[in-house]
Every structure is written in structure tokens, then in C-alpha cells.
LUMZA-6634 format. One record per residue (C-alpha): chain; y, x, z. Coordinates in steps of 0.25 Angstrom, whole numbers. Last residue first. Layout:
REM residues N
PT  kette      Y      X      Z
PT      A      Y      X      Z
...
REM end
This chain:
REM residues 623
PT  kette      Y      X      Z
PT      A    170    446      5
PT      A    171    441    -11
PT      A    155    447    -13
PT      A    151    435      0
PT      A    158    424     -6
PT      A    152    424    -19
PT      A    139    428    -14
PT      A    138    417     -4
PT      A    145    407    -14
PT      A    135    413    -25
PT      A    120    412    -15
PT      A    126    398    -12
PT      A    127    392    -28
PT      A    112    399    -31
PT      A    107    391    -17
PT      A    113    378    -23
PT      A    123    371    -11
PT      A    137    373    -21
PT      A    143    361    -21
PT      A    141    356    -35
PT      A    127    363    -35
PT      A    121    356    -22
PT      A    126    341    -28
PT      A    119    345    -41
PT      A    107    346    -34
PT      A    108    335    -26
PT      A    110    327    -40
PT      A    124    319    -40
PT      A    133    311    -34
PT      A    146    314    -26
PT      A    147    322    -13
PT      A    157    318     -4
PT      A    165    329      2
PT      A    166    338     13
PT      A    159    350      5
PT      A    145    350      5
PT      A    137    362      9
PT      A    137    376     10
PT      A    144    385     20
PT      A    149    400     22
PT      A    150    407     33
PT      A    151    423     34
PT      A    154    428     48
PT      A    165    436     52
PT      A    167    430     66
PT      A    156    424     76
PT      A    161    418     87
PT      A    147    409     90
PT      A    154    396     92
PT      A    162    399     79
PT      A    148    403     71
PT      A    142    390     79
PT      A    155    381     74
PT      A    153    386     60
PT      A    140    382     58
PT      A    140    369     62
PT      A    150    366     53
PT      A    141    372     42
PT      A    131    365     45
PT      A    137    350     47
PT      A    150    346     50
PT      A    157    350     37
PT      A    147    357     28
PT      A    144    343     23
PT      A    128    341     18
PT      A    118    348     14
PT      A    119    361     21
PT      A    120    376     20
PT      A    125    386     28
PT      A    130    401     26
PT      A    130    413     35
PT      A    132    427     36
PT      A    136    435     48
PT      A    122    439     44
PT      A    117    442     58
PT      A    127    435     67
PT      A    124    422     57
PT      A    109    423     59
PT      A    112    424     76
PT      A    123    412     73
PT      A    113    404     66
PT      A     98    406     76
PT      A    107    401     88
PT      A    115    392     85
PT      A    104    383     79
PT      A    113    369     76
PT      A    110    358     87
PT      A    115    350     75
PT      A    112    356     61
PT      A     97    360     65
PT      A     87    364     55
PT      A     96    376     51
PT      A     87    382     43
PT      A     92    398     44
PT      A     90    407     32
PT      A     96    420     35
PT      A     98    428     22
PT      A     95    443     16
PT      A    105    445      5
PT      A     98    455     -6
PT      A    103    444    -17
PT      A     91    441    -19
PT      A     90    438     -5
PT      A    104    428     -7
PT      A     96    420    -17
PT      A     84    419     -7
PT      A     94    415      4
PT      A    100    405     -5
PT      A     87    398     -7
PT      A     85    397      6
PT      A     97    392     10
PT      A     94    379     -2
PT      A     82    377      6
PT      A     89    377     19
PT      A     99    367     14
PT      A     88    355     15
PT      A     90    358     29
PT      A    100    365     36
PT      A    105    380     31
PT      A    110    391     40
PT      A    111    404     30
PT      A    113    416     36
PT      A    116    430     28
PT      A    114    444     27
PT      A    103    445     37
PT      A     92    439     34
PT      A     81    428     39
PT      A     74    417     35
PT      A     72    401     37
PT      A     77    404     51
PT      A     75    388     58
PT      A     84    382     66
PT      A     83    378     81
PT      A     93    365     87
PT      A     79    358     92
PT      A     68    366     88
PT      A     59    364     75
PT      A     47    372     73
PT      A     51    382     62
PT      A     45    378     50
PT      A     41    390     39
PT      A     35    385     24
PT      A     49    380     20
PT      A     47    369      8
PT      A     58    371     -1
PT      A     64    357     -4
PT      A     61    355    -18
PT      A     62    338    -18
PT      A     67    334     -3
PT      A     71    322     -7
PT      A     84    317     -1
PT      A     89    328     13
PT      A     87    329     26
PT      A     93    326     39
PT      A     88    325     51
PT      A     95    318     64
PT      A     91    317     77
PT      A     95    310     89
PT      A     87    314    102
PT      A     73    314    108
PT      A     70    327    100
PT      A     54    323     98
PT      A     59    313     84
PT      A     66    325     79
PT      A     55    336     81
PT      A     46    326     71
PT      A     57    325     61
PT      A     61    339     61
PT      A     47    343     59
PT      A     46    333     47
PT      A     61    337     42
PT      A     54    351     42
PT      A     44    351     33
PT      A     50    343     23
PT      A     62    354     21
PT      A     76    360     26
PT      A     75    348     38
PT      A     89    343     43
PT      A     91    342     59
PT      A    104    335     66
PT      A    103    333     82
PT      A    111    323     87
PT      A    116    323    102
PT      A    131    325     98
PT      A    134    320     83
PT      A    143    330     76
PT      A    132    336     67
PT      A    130    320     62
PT      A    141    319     54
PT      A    142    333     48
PT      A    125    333     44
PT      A    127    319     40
PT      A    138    321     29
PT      A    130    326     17
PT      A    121    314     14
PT      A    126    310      1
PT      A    122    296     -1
PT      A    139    289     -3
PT      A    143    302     -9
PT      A    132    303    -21
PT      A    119    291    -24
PT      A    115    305    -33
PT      A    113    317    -25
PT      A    108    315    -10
PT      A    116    327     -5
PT      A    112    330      9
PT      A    103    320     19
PT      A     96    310     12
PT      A     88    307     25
PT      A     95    308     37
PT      A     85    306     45
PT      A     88    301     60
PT      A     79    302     74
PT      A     84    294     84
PT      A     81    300    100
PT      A     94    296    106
PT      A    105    304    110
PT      A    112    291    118
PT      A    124    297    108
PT      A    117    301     97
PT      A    110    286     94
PT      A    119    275     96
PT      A    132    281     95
PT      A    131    293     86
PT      A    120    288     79
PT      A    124    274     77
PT      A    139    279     73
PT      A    134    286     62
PT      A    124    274     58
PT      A    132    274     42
PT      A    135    287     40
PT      A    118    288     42
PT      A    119    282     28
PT      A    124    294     23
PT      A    110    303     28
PT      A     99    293     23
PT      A     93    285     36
PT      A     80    290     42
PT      A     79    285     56
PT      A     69    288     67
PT      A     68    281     80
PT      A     60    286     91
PT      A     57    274    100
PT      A     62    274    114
PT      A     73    264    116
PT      A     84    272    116
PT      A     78    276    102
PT      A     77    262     97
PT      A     90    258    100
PT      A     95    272     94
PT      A     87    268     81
PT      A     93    254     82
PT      A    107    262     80
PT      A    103    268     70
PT      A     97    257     61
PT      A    109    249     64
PT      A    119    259     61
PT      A    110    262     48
PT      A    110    247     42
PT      A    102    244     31
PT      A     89    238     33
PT      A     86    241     48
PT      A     71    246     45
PT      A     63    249     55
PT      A     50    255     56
PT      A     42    256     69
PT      A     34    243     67
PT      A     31    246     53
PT      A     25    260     57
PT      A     17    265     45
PT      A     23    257     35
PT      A     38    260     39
PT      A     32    274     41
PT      A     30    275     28
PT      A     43    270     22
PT      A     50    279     30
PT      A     56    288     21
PT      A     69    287     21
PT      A     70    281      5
PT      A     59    271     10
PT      A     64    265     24
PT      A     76    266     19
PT      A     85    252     25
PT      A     90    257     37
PT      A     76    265     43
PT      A     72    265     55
PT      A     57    274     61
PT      A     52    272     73
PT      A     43    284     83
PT      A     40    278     94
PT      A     25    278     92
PT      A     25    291     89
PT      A     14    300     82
PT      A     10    290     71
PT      A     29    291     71
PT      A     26    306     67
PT      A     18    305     55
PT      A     27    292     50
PT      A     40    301     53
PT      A     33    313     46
PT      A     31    305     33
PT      A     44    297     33
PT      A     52    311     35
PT      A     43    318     23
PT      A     47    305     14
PT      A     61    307     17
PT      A     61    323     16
PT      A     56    320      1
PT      A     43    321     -5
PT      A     43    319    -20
PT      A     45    307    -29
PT      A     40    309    -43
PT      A     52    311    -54
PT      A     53    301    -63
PT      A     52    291    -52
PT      A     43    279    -56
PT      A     49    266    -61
PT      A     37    267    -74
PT      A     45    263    -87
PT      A     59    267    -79
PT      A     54    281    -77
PT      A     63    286    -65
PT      A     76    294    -60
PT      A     76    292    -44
PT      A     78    276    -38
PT      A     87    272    -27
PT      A     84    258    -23
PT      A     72    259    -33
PT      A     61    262    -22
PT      A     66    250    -14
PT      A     67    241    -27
PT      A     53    243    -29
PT      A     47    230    -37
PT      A     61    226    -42
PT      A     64    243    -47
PT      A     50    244    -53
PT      A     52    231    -60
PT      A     64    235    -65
PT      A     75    221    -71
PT      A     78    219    -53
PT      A     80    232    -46
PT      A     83    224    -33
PT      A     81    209    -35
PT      A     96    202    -33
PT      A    101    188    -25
PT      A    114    186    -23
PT      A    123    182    -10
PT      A    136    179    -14
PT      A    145    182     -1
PT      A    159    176     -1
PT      A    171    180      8
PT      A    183    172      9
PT      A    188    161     -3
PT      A    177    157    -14
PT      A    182    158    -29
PT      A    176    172    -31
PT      A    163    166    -27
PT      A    161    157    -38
PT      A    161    169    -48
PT      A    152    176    -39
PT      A    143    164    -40
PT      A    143    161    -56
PT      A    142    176    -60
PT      A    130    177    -52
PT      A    123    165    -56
PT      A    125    170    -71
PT      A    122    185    -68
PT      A    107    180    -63
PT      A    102    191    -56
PT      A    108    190    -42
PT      A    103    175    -40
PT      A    111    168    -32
PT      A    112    168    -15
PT      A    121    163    -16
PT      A    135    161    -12
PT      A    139    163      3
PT      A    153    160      9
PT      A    155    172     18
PT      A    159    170     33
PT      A    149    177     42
PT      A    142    162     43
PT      A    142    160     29
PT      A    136    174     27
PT      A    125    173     40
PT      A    118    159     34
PT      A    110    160     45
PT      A    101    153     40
PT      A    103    145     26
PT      A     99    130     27
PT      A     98    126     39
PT      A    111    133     42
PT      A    118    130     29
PT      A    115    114     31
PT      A    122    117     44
PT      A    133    124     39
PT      A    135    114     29
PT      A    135    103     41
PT      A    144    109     48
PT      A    156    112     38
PT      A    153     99     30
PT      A    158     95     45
PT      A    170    103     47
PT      A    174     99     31
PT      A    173     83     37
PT      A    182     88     49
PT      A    193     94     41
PT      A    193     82     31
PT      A    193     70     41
PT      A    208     69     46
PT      A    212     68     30
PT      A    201     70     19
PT      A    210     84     14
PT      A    199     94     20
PT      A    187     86     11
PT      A    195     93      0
PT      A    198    105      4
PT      A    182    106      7
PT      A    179     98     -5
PT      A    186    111    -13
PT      A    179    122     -6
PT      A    166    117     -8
PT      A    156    125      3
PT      A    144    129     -2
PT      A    129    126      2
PT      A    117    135     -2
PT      A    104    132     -6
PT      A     96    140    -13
PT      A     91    147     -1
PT      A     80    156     -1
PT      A     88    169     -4
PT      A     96    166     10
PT      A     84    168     17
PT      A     80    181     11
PT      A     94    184     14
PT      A     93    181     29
PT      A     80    188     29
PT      A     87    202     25
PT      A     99    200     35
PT      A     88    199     46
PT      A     83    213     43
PT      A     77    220     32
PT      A     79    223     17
PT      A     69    230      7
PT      A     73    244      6
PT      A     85    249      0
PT      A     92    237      2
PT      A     83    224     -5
PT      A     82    210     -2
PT      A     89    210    -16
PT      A    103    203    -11
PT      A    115    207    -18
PT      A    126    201     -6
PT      A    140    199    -14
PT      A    150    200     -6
PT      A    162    193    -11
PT      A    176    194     -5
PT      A    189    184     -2
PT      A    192    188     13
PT      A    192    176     23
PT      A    187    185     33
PT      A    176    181     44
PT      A    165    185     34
PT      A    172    197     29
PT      A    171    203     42
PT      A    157    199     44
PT      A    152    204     31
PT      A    160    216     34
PT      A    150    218     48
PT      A    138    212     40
PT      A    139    226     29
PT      A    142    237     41
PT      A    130    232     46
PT      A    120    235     34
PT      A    109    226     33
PT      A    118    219     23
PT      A    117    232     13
PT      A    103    226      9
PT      A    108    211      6
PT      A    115    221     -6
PT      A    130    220     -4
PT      A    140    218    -16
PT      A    155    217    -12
PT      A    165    210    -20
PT      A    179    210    -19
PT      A    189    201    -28
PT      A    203    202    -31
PT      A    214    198    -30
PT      A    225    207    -21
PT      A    234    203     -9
PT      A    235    216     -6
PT      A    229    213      9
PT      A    220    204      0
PT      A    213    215     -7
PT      A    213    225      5
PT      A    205    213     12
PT      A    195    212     -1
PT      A    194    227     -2
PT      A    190    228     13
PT      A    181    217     13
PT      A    173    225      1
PT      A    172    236      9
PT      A    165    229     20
PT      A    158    222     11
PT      A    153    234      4
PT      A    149    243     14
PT      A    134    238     16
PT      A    127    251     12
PT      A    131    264      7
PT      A    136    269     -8
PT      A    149    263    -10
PT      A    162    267    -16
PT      A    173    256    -19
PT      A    178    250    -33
PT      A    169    254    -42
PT      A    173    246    -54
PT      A    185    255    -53
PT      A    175    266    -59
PT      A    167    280    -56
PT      A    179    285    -44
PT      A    175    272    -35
PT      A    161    273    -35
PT      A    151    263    -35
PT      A    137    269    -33
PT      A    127    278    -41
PT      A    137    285    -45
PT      A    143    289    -59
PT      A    139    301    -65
PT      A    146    315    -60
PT      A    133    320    -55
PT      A    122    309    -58
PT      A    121    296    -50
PT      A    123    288    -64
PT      A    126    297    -76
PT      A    119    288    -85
PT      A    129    275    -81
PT      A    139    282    -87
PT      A    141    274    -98
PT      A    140    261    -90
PT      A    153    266    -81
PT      A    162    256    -86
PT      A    159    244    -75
PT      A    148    236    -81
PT      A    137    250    -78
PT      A    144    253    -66
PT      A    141    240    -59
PT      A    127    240    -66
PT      A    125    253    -59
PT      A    130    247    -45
PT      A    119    244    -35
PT      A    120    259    -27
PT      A    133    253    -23
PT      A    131    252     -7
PT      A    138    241     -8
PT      A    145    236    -22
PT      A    161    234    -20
PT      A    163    223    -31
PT      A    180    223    -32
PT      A    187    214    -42
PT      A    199    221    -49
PT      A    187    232    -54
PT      A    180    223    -58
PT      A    183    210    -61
PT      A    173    200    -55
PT      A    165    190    -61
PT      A    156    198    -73
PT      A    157    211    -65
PT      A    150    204    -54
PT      A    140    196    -64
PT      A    135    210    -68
PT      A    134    216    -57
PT      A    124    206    -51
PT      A    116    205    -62
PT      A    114    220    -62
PT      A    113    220    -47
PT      A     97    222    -44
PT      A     95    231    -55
PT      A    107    240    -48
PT      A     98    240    -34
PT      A     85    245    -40
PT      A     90    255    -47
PT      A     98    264    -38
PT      A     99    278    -44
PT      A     91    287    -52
PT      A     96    293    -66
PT      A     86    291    -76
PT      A     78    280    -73
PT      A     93    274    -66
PT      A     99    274    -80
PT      A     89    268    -87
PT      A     84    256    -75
PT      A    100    254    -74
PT      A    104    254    -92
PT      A     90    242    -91
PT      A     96    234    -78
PT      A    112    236    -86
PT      A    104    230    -99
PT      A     97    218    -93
PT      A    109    215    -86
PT      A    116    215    -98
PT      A    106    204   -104
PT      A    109    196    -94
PT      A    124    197    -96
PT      A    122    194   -111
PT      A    116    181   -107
PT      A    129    179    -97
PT      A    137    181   -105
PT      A    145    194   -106
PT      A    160    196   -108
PT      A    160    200    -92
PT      A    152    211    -95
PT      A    161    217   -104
PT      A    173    216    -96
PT      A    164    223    -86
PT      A    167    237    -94
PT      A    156    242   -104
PT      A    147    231   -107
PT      A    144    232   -123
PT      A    132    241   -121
PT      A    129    234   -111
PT      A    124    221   -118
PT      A    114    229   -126
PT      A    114    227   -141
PT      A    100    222   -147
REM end
């Protein structure tokens, strides 16, 4: 029997589908995802949700003129599947592949980058005004998860585009799931809505028509108008999208293509904003993925026949963080753990069962978790807060303002610290060395293996002032270090000593300096290895001592040389008026990082010990 796909290569073969055929199609597109993500990794869960979804957006809308703008973006295989890039659909979160979320430079279909949470009605708004100002026509769709609405930034365009009389669709794609399963009162108002079947709607055309009766037509429209909202209010609570502006369709049911088709085509007729509420099942058409959406959020390479990992989970530094935190919160009742939407991918899962009545989870929203962290601390408790190092972009001004400032005690992880590999720019996490190095009152920590992140864990919690540690994804082959100074504030740690040539490294990045240094020994080159521990206060001391020795020194880091190590660096040689001295630096350029596998990522720009011992050598033979 033929497959459908085969003959869909561009959305004007879908939309010469039937709606039999187009069944069948999503069969096929759920069979090329489970295929493609066993091998790959990537999002499952979430695209299997969507396929129906997708397929009736391409089927109304003409895209690229019509503009779907997808948040967060992880949700759109299919999307790329229907829109010309079907063939590559192998080379998925792979170097030089396609993404693992829209991007502008893959295809026209992807008509804006995403890769965080909530944004997309707020860009979206912004297309549909630009749209008008040019007195354009064409439609703008945003598709949000009922996750994503937990995020502020989501409400406060909602709320704009509410009180506007802007022409745009969000469509919310409600699973009950973000990462985690959702909390928070926007979670129960959903659960709600799901219940209702019934829905009133206004008919445009009696409206006018009621408005001609002479004298009494305004005043009988005013009073339908009452009584509806009355009915509504019984009826639906807090029926918060009508009252923000939005005429509500739905909710309808996300896997029917035929239902779908028939509501977003009804909604393109209705003037000022519209939300179409649908109703999906996260990694819907795989057992393993319905049963354990959470787990198949983001999914490594796996046996479809079983759902296990093909490659067996090791420990990684987020488990070892949860593990210590649990040990140390039996020790201290005011010891509370928040996460924002990750309790499982931060780590925390056990102390959530452990301790429920200290574990908080905000759902997605970092400002807020932030800022009730800093609430928290004023209050008392010790508030300690994992969240993955780009979303910590998002709570910037929470930890300046709310935190740093009053220099309260909150201790925050940035986990996924460095190159994160293959979700690319948006999940790279190579920019909070430099944004948080210029923070006053913040100490900045990074552990170079297991061992040490639980001893920085513990001194960070007795500090009695902001913290942050980072560290890196996984953790798989970190060089387990026998010696562990005991930690002191702004102190670093001698790995080795030498005289030839100082190596300042900071965490993960110690490992790869040690490395070098036993390539450089060979090399009869004796090497300082100093573990930095600290990027902020830095160890003046112990580094310009080594570097008056060797008047040699290199750093290494995982993240931007600009602002972070290396900056540090060379203001503390400048402070120290030391002249003549050898500097080079390793780490990543001012630049966003595209997708790929850590490792490769490392080789690209140079950060394998082979590739450093060269540039050293290089340089140093051309003096």
C-alpha cells in the first residue's frame, strides 16, 4: 500500500488531501516522528501531540503569506515535515541538520525563531500591527501550549491584544502538560473550561440587525448583552479570555483534523482577536510517550519496541545536586527547594517527595519563581533554585533587583551550563558567566566535578548571601579528582604545579586543563594547573603569584570569553602592572552557537586539549 507522505512534499499537497487520506497521514507523519526521534533524540512527546493540529493549520492557512509563529518551537517536526524539509528530517538536531526548532535561515515557512517559553503572542501582536500599519492581508497565528501561559510575559500580550481590535489568532494547545505536569490557578481554569460543552456565541448578523429596530434596537442588544454574560458566568467561571477581550472558540477536539479545519476556518471570519482553545494528549499514537509524557519532553536516542534509552542513564551533576540538597534539607528545616516548571530535568524530584510542604513548583514563570525566592529569603527560609542557565535570561532583573540588591541569602543552579549540544542558540548556556560576573553582592561558583558541586552546595547554603553555581548537562566522563581542598570563600584550588606555564581553568574546563597540561609534560613543559572555583570574588592572590612565575598563562571556560574568566583575568594582570606576560584565552567567541553534539561544538572552536596544546605551540615557536 502507498504511503500518503510519500506524495506530500510542499502544503499544496496536503491541501489536495481528504479528509480520510489526511487521517491516514497523520498516522504516517506520528510513525516518520517515533523513527526519526529513536535514532536522533529530540522532543517526542510534544510533536505527537500536534500532528493533527499541524496538519489542519497548513490546510486553512497559506503559509508562508499567513504567519503561524509556534512558542517555544520544540512542537514542530510535522511543521517541517509538510513544509519542504521532509527529506532532511534525518539530519534533525544534528550539525548542520535542521533545528530542533523554527528557524528563519532552514525555510520561509518558519517565519520567526523561537526556543523559550511564552513569547509568541507577543510576537505575533507585533506582526499583526506591522501588518496593518502596511495595510497588509494576511493572517497571524500563534500557537501557545496551556503550559507556556504560566509564563507572565504570555498574559501581559494577552492583555494587550485583548484590549486592541487587532485581527490575530492564538491558538492555546492544551495537554495539561509543560514540561511537568501543570500548576497554578490558570491550570484549574482549564481543567474547567474542558468540562463545558457549552458555549454561547454572539451572531454578528442579528446584532446589526436587532440594532436597526428603531429607538428600541441599542437597548435590546445592551440587554442580550447582560443576560449572556450572565448565563456565561454561571456557566463558565471566570471566563478570563472573553473578559481580556478575545472571542473564544472551543474548546474542540485537538485530534480530530475535520473539527479543526471547520473552527480555524470559522475563526478567520471573526473581527479583533480570537482564541481557539484545543484539546491535545501529549505524545499521543506511543504508549510509552502518552504514559510518561514528562520523561518524553526531551527524549535521548531510544528502542521504539521497549521506549528505554539506548544508551542507559548515568549520574549527572543534576541528580548529585538533588541527592545533596535532600541530605542537607533532613539537616535544615528551612532549607526549600522552587523550581519553574523542571522538577525532574533539575533534579528535585526526590526532594519534592521527600519534603512536599517545602517544594514549590511556579510552573513556568522564572521572574516569579525568583522573585518569591527573595520573598522567601527575607523571610527566613533558605531558598534554593535550580533553573537551566538561558532561562535565567529570563529572571535577570529578579536577581539584580529582588535578590542581589537587599544581598539575600537565595542559592541558584545554573544547570545546563556551557554547550548543551543539540536544542542550539536558544539552550546554549554560554552567557551567564559574563551576565552574572557584573552583578555586585553575587558570588559566582562552578564545580570541575560531583565531588565538588556537593561541597559547593553545602558552603553555599551557610554563605548568607546570593549564590550562583553553575554546571554543566550530564556530567558523563567527568575526571573524577581524588584531592578536594575544603572550600573558602574567593579561594581557588592548585590542581598542580610548574613553572613554564599557568593554566586558570573554572569548572567543567578543569578537566580539559588538565589534559593539556599532561600533553604540554610530554612536551617537557611543566604546567600550573589552577581550578579556579571562583569566577567572582576571583583568587587574586594564588593567579598573579603563578603568573609572576611562568609569565605564562592561558584560561579556559565554557562559556563567552567576553565578561567572564578571561575578562576577569585581564583586569587583575592590569591591576597588578605586570608587563610581558603571555595571555592567551580559550572559549567561545561573542557569537551564538548553532546545534550540534558538545563535542563537536568543542572541536569547531578549538576547546579539545590536542587543539590547545597546538595553538599554545604555534604561538609560542612564532615568538
Amino acid at each position: 500500500m502507498d504511503k500518503i507522505l510519500d506524495g506530500v512534499n510542499q502544503i499544496e499537497d496536503l491541501k489536495n488531501l481528504d479528509e480520510k487520506q489526511k487521517e491516514q497521514l497523520a498516522q504516517e507523519l506520528r510513525e516518520l516522528i517515533i523513527q526519526t526521534v529513536s535514532k536522533t533524540g529530540g522532543h517526542l512527546a510534544s510533536n505527537l501531540g500536534v500532528v493533527e493540529l499541524t496538519i489542519a493549520l497548513h490546510s486553512v492557512y497559506q503559509v508562508p503569506i499567513d504567519k503561524i509563529i509556534w512558542d517555544v518551537g520544540h512542537q514542530t517536526y510535522v511543521h517541517k515535515i509538510l513544509t519542504g524539509r521532509k527529506d532532511k528530517i534525518d539530519t534533525l538536531r544534528q550539525l548542520d541538520g535542521l533545528a530542533g526548532f523554527p528557524k528563519t535561515n532552514e525555510s520561509e515557512a518558519d517565519c520567526f525563531n523561537t526556543g523559550h517559553s511564552s513569547t509568541s503572542i507577543s510576537v505575533a501582536l507585533g506582526m499583526a500591527r506591522a501588518r496593518d500599519i502596511e495595510k497588509k492581508n494576511y493572517h497571524v497565528v500563534a500557537v501557545i501550549g496551556d503550559g507556556a501561559l504560566t509564563g507572565g510575559m504570555a498574559l501581559e500580550a494577552m492583555n494587550d491584544a485583548g484590549s486592541s481590535s487587532t485581527n490575530i489568532t492564538v491558538i492555546l494547545n492544551d495537554n495539561t502538560m509543560s514540561i511537568s505536569k501543570n500548576v497554578g490557578g490558570i491550570s484549574l481554569f482549564l481543567s474547567k473550561l474542558r468540562t463545558k460543552k457549552f458555549y454561547t456565541k454572539s451572531n454578528n448578523s442579528i446584532r446589526k440587525a436587532v440594532k436597526k429596530i428603531p429607538v428600541l434596537g441599542n437597548g435590546i442588544v445592551w440587554c442580550v448583552r447582560k443576560i449572556k454574560h450572565g448565563i456565561k458566568q454561571l456557566l463558565i467561571s471566570n471566563m478570563m479570555f472573553e473578559d481580556m477581550g478575545f472571542r473564544y472558540l472551543g474548546p474542540v477536539d485537538g485530534h480530530n483534523i475535520e473539527e479543526l479545519e471547520s473552527l480555524i476556518s470559522l475563526s478567520k471570519d471573526v473581527e479583533g482577536p480570537v482564541l481557539i482553545h484545543v484539546i491535545t494528549k501529549k505524545g499521543k499514537g506511543y504508549q510509552p510517550a502518552e504514559e510518561n509524557p514528562d520523561l518524553y519532553h526531551s527524549s535521548p536516542a531510544f528502542d521504539i519496541e521497549t521506549g528505554k534509552p539506548k544508551k542507559e542513564k548515568t549520574e549527572d551533576y543534576s541528580s548529585v545536586f538533588g541527592k545533596k540538597l535532600v541530605e542537607l534539607a533532613k539537616q535544615d528545616d528551612k532549607i526549600v527547594a522552587i523550581t519553574a516548571a523542571m522538577k525532574d530535568g533539575t533534579g528535585l524530584t526526590e526532594f519534592a517527595n521527600e519534603f512536599p510542604e517545602r517544594f514549590f513548583d511556579s510552573g513556568i514563570a522564572e521572574q516569579h519563581t525568583l522573585g518569591m525566592a527573595a520573598g522567601m529569603a527575607k523571610a527566613g527560609l533558605k531558598p534554593v533554585v535550580p533553573i537551566y542557565s538561558s532561562f535565567f535570561q529570563r529572571g535577570y532583573d529578579q536577581v539584580i533587583h529582588d535578590i542581589c540588591i537587599q544581598n539575600l541569602p537565595v542559592v541558584m543552579l545554573a544547570d545546563r551550563a556551557g554547550i548543551v549540544g543539540n536544542d542550539g542558540e536558544t539552550h546554549q548556556g554560554i552567557f551567564d558567566l559574563a551576565f552574572f560576573n557584573i552583578v555586585p553582592n553575587l558570588t559566582i561558583m562552578a564545580p570541575k566535578d560531583f565531588e565538588e558541586l556537593e561541597q559547593m552546595l553545602e558552603f553555599s547554603i551557610h554563605l548568607n548571601s546570593p549564590v550562583v553555581i553553575r554546571y554543566p548537562r550530564g556530567g558523563e566522563g567527568t575526571t573524577k579528582f581524588y584531592n578536594h581542598d575544603r572550600i573558602k570563600l574567593g579561594k581557588a584550588e592548585m590542581i598542580q604545579a610548574g613553572n613554564d606555564l599557568t593554566i586558570v581553568a573554572i569548572g567543567k574546563m578543569v578537566d580539559t586543563a588538565k589534559k593539556v597540561a599532561n600533553l604540554l609534560e610530554e612536551k617537557q613543559v611543566t604546567v600550573e594547573v589552577i581550578n579556579s572555583r571562583f569566577l567572582k570574588p576571583l583568587d587574586e592572590e594564588m593567579i598573579i603569584a603563578s603568573i609572576k612565575k611562568t609569565r605564562h598563562v592561558i584560561t579556559i571556560e565554557d562559556g563567552i570569553t567576553h565578561g567572564g574568566l578571561a575578562s576577569n583575568l585581564s583586569e587583575i594582570i592590569l591591576k597588578a602592572k605586570l608587563e610581558n606576560v603571555y595571555v592567551k584565552n580559550f572559549g567561545y567567541p561573542d557569537e551564538f552557537i548553532p546545534h550540534g553534539s558538545v563535542a563537536q561544538i568543542e572541536e569547531i572552536y578549538g576547546l579539545t586539549p590536542k587543539q590547545i596544546v597546538d595553538e599554545i605551540c604555534g604561538e609560542k615557536n612564532d615568538e
